[in-house]
C-alpha positions in Angstrom: 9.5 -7.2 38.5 8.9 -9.4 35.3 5.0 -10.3 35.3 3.9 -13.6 34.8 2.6 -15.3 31.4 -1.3 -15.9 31.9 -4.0 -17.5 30.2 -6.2 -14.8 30.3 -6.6 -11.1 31.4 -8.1 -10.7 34.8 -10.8 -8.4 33.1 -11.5 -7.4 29.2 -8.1 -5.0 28.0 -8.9 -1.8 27.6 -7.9 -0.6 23.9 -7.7 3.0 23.7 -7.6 4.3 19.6 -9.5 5.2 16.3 -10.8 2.3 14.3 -8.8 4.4 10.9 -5.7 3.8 12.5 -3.6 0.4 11.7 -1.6 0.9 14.5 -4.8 0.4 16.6 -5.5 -2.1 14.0 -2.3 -4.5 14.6 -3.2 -4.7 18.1 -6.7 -5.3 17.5 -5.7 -8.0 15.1 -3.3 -9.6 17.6 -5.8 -9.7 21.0 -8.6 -11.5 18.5 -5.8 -14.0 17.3 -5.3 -14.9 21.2 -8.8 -14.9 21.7 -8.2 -12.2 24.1 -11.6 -10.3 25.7 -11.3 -6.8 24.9 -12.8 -3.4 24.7 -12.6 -0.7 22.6 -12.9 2.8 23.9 -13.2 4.9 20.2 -11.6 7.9 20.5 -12.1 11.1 17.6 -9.3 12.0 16.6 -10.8 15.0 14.5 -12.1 16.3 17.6 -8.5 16.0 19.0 -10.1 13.4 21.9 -6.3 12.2 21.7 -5.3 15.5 23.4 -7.2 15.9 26.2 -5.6 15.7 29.7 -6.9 12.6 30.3 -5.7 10.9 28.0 -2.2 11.8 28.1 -2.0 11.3 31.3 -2.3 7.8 29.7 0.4 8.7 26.9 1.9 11.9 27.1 2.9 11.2 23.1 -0.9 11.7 22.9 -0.8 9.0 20.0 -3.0 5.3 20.1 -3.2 2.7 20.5 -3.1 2.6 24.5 -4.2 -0.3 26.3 -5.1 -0.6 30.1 -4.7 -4.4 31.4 -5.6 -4.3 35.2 -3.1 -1.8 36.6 -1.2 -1.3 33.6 -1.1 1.1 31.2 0.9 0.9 28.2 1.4 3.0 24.4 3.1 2.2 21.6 1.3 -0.6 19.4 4.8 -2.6 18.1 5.7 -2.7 22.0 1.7 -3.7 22.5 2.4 -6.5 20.8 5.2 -7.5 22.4 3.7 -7.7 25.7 0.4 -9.3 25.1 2.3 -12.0 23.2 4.5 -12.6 26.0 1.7 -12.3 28.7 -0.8 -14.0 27.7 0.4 -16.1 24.2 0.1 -20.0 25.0 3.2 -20.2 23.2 5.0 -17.2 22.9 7.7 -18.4 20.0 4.5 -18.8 17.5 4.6 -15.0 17.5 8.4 -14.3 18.3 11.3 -16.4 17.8 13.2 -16.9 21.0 16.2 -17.5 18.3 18.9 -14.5 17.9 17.8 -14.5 14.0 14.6 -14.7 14.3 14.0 -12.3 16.6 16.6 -9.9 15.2 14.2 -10.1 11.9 11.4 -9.7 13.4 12.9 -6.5 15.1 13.9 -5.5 11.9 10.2 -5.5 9.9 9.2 -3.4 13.2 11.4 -0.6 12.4 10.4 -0.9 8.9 6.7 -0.2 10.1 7.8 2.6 12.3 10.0 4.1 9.5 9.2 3.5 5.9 5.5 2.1 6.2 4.4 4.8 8.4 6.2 7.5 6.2 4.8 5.8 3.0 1.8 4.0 2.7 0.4 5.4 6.1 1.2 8.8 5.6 -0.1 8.6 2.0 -3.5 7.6 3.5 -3.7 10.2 6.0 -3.2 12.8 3.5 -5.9 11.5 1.3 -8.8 10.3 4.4 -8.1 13.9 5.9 -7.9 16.3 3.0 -4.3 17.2 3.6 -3.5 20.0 1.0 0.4 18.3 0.8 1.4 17.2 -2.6 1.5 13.2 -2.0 3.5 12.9 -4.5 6.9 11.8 -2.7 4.9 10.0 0.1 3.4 7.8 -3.0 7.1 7.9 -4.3 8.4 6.4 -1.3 5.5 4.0 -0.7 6.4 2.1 -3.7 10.0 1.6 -3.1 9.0 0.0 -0.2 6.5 -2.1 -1.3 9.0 -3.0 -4.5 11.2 -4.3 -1.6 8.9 -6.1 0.1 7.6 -7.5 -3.5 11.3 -9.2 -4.0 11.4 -10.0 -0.1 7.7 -11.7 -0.6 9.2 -14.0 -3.5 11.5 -15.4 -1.5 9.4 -16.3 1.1 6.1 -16.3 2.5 6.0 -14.1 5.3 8.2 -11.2 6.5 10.7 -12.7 9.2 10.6 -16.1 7.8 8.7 -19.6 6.9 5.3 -18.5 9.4 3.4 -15.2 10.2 5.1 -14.0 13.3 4.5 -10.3 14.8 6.2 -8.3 11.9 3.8 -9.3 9.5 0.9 -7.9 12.1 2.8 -4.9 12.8 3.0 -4.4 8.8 -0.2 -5.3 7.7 -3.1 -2.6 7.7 -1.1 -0.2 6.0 -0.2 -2.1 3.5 -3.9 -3.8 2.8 -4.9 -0.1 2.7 -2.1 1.3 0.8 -5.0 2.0 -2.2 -6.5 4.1 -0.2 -3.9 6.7 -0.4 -3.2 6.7 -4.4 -0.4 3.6 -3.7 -1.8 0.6 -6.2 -1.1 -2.8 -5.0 -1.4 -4.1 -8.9 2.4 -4.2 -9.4 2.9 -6.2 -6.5 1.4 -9.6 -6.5 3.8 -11.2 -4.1 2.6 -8.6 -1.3 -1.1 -9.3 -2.2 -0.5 -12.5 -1.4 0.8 -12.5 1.7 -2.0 -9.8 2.6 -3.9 -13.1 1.6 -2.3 -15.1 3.8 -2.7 -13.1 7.0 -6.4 -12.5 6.0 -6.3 -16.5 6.0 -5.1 -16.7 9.2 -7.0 -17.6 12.5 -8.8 -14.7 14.2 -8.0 -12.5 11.5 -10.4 -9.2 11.7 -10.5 -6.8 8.9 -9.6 -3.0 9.3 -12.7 -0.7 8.8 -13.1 0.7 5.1 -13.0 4.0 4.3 -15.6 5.6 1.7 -12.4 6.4 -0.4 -10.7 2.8 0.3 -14.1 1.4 -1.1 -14.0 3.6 -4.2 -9.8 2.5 -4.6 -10.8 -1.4 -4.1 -8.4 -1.4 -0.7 -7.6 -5.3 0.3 -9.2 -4.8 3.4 
């Protein structure tokens, strides 16, 4: 059974995650943009709070975000974002195109963030925020040739799936903002900076925390 598009959540979402993470981020930064009430349970991931029964009975991936809204419980932050847009968004399009292109593109820049992003830029900040004795070097290697792609993308236009900031540039944006914080400069790439600017310009927008190293690096946000 389809459930039907509210105003507002019966009671606050629950948003299960670790406030380093930017997939916890992205949905974070989409349930402020709806003006959604919220709260955050924070869980340790050093302490491996992620693996405890409990909470993969929530998701058996043990990975966050998870969010509980009323009787549901639901992983994944790209299909997160999906649903609260379509639940609760007064108009859903703003964040989705209902068009077979637009939608398509905005499918597109959510693989991107579940392939290349999270095995560049991401991965290239875990490594550095949790002492990971890996050489980086190919995971800083692979981080730029994305970003050089999304630099010549960027130029083109101002946001990733088209004219206006739809759900790919949320999905996409903390890990990018904090790519510095994993040894990936942003200096070569002035297009993405400012389209980082222009989400960060956006209403509702709500910063990711900063790191100790992402202070020292001079991460975006």
């Amino acid at each position: 059974m389809t459930a039907a598009r509210l105003s507002r959540p019966v009671q606050p979402i629950k948003l299960y995650g670790s406030s380093l993470s930017g997939h916890v981020h992205r949905v974070r930064l989409l349930l402020t943009m709806l003006d959604l009430p919220f709260e955050s349970i924070e869980l340790d991931m050093r302490k491996r709070e992620n693996r405890t029964p409990e909470f993969l009975a929530r998701n058996p991936f043990g990975q966050v975000p998870v969010i509980e809204d009323g009787d549901l419980t639901l992983a994944d932050s790209n299909a997160i974002l999906v649903y609260l847009n379509e639940r609760y968004s007064p108009d859903p399009s703003r964040w989705m195109p209902r068009d077979a292109v637009g939608a398509a593109r905005v499918q597109r820049w959510f693989s991107v963030a579940a392939g290349p992003l999270a095995y560049g830029p991401a991965a290239a900040r875990i490594m550095a925020l949790f002492g990971h004795a890996t050489d980086p070097s190919e995971t800083v290697k692979r981080s730029h040739a994305l970003l050089s792609v999304m630099e010549t993308h960027l130029q083109q236009q101002p946001f990733l799936a088209g004219p206006e900031a739809t759900l790919a540039d949320i999905a996409n944006y903390a890990y990018v903002a904090h790519a510095p914080e994993g040894s990936v400069s942003l200096d070569a790439y002035p297009g993405v900076r400012e389209w980082l600017a222009r989400i960060e310009a956006l209403r509702g927008f709500v910063p990711m925390v900063r790191t100790p190293i992402g202070l020292a690096a001079g991460a975006s946000s």
